[in-house]
C-alpha positions in Angstrom: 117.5 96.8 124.2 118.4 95.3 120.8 121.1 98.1 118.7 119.4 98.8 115.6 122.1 101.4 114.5 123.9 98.6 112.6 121.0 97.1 110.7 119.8 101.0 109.8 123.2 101.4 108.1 122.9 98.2 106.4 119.7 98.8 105.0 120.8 102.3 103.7 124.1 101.0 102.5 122.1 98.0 100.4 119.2 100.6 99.5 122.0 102.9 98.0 123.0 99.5 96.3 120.1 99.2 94.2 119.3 102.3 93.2 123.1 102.6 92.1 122.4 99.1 90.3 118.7 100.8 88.2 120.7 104.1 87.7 123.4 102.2 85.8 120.8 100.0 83.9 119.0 103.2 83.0 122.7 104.6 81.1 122.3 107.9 83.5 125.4 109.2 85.4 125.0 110.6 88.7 124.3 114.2 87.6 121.8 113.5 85.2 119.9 111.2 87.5 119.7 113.7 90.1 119.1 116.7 88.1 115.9 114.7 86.8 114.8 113.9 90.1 115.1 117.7 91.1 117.8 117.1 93.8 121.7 117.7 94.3 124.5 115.7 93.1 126.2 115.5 96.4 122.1 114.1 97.6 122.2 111.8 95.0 125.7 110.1 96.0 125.0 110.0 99.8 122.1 108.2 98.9 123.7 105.7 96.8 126.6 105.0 99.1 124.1 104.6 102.3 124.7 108.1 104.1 121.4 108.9 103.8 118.2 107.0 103.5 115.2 107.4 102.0 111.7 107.4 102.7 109.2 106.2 100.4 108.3 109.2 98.7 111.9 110.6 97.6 112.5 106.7 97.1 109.5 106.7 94.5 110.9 110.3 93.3 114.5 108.7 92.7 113.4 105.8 90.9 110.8 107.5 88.9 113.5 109.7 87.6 115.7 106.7 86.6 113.0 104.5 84.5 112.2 102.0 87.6 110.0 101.7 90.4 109.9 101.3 94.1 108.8 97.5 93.6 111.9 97.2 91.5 113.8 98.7 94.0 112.6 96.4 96.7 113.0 93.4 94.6 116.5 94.1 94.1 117.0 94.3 97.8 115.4 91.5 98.6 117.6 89.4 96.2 120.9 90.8 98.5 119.2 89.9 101.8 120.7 86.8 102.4 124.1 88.8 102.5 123.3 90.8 104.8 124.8 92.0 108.1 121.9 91.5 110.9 122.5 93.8 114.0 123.3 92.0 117.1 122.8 92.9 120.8 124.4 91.9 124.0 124.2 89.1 125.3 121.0 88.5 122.1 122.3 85.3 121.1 122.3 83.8 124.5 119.0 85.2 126.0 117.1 83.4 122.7 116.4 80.4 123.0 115.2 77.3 120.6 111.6 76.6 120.4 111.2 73.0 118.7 108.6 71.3 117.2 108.4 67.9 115.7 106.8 68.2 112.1 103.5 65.1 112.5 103.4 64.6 108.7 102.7 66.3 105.7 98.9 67.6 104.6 98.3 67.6 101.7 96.1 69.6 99.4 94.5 66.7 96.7 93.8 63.2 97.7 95.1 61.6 100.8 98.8 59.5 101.0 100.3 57.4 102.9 102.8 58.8 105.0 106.3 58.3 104.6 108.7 57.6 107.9 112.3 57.4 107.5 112.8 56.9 111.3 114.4 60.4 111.9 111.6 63.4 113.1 111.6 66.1 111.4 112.2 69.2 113.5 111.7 73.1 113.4 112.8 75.3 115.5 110.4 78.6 115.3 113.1 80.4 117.0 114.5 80.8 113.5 111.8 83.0 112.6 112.2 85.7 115.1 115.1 88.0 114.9 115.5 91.8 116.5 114.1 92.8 113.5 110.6 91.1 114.0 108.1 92.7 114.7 103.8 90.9 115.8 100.8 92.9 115.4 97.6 92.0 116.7 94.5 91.9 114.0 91.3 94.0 114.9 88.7 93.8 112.2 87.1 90.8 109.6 88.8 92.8 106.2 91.4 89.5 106.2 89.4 86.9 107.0 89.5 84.0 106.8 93.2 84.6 106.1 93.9 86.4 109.2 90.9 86.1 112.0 90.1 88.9 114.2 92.0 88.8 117.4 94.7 86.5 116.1 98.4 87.7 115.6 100.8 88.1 112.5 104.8 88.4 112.7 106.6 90.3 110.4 110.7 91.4 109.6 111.2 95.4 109.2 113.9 93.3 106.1 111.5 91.9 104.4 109.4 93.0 101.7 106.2 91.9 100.3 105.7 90.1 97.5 102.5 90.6 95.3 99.3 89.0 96.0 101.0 88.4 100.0 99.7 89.5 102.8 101.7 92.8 103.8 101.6 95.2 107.2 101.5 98.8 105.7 103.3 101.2 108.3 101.6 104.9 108.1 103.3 107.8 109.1 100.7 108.4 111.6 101.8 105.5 113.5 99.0 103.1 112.7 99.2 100.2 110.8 97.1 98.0 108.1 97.1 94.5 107.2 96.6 93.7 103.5 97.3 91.7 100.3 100.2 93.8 98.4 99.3 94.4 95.0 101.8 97.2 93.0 102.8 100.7 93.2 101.6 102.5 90.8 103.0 106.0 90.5 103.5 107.7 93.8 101.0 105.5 95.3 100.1 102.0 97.0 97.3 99.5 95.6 96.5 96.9 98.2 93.6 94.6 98.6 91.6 93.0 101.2 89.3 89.9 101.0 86.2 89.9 102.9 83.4 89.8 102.5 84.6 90.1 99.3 88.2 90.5 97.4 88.5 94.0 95.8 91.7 96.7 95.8 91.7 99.6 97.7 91.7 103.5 97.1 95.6 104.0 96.3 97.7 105.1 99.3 99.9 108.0 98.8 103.4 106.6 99.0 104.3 110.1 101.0 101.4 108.6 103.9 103.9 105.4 103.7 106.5 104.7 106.5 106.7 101.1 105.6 105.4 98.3 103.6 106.8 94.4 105.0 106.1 90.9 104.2 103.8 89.2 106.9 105.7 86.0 108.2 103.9 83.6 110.7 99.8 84.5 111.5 97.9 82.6 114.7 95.0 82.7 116.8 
């Protein structure tokens, strides 16, 4: 079983990060920020320095209380992910193992080219995009389609967070999941979108319904 404790901490340590980061852009100190937000002092620092995380609502109660919002938040995470600390398991890195494919050419989207071969094959190794943070769900339902099909499967990294017009897997408190186009927060809620049969946003999701919101990475059949 793959440790998480390590990559929970890190994620609460670079959360407390950026809201530290929009609290100082805002000109607040610590006291002020929190006594807007309705919560202690003490709260306020232990979220900041990564002792205590935040679900989505108090993260959209914090942030509203310092100017920003939780897709500003998330944005400045993102930008610090490559620096991260990723947890590890035993024995992880030697039980994975590489999963190449040679690239065939390039498709492109206007009018056909020749193809160029410099002799050397291009390869990727798709075990690159699994880590003990991925996550696959498999799609029930035609509300994606033709971008994901019914049946088919979609990856996604509990690090990663969408970007807007993306598809995005919305964790729900109740333990059930959606798979949509991430649009904005607005307020304390979530404005997704799906696409068929035709593209139109959703009734906003309370933020407080909201265990999750990540990127989706690699879809199939």
């Amino acid at each position: 079983m793959v440790d998480t404790s390590g990559y929970e901490a890190a994620e609460r340590a670079r959360a407390g990060a950026a809201l530290k980061i929009l609290r100082k852009r805002a000109g607040l100190s610590q006291e002020k920020a929190a006594s807007i937000a309705g919560i202690g002092t003490q709260t306020w620092q232990n979220y900041e320095v990564g002792r205590r995380g935040m679900d989505l609502g108090m993260l959209g109660r914090v942030t509203s209380a310092i100017g920003a919002t939780v897709e500003e938040h998330a944005l400045i995470m993102a930008r610090t992910a490559s620096t991260d600390i990723r947890p590890t398991a035993a024995g992880f890195a030697e039980r994975q193992r590489s999963f190449e494919i040679p690239v065939g050419g390039i498709a492109y989207g206007g009018a056909p080219r020749q193809q160029f071969n410099d002799g050397e094959a291009d390869i990727i190794d798709f075990s690159a995009f699994f880590k003990p943070t991925s996550r696959v769900l498999r799609n029930d339902g035609m509300s994606m389609w033709p971008y994901a099909k019914p049946g088919g499967l979609v990856t996604y990294d509990l690090r990663v967070p969408p970007k807007r017009g993306e598809g995005c897997v919305v964790e729900l408190n109740d333990g059930s999941y959606l798979l949509k186009l991430f649009q904005r927060y607005e307020g304390d809620t979530l404005i997704v979108s799906e696409i068929y049969p035709e593209e139109r946003e959703l009734d906003p999701i309370p933020l407080q319904d909201v265990r999750g919101i990540y990127a989706i990475g690699l879809r199939g059949d």
